[in-house]
C-alpha positions, 0 to 999 in steps of 0.5 A: 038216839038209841042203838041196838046190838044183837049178839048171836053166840054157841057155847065153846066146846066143853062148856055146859049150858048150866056153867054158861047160864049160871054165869048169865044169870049171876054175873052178865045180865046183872052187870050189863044191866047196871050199866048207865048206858044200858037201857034194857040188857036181854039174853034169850035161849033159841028155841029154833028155826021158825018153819024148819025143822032143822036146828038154829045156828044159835044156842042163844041171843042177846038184845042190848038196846044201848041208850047212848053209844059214847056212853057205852064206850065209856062204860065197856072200858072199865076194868070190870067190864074188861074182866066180864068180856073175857069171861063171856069170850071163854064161854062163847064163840059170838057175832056181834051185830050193829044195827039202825032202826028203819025209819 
């Protein structure tokens, strides 16, 4: 069974969004992606807040769709996968959310 986690995240002060997406682009969505765990790896700007005109609360979001958990586990645990999650945490301020499909 497949899991999903969405990740709803601000750039740290002083971060810009070119350095953020740049290191998106070439580094994360690369390496999450190669992961044999990893069924598809997706990042998303947020546009806005769907019937206001009032700003999201989110630059950006992430789907993972996570083909087996105890694999991702595995795969998180890797020197590389340590030195990306410290790279992502200097560049953002992230809530990670779990989820379960409704059936």
């Amino acid at each position: 069974m497949s899991s999903r986690i969405v990740a709803l995240f601000n750039l740290r002060p002083g971060i810009a969004t070119a350095e953020y997406e740049h290191w998106a682009k070439t580094v994360d969505l690369p390496t999450v992606n190669a992961l044999p765990s990893i069924e598809k790896f997706e990042v998303f700007r947020v546009t806005g807040k769907l019937g206001s005109a009032e700003a999201a609360p989110y630059a950006y979001a992430e789907i993972i769709d996570i083909a087996d958990m105890a694999a991702f586990g595995e795969d998180i645990a890797t020197e590389r996968m340590k030195e990306v999650a410290a790279a992502f945490g200097r560049l953002a301020e992230t809530v990670f959310l779990t989820t379960e499909k409704l059936e």
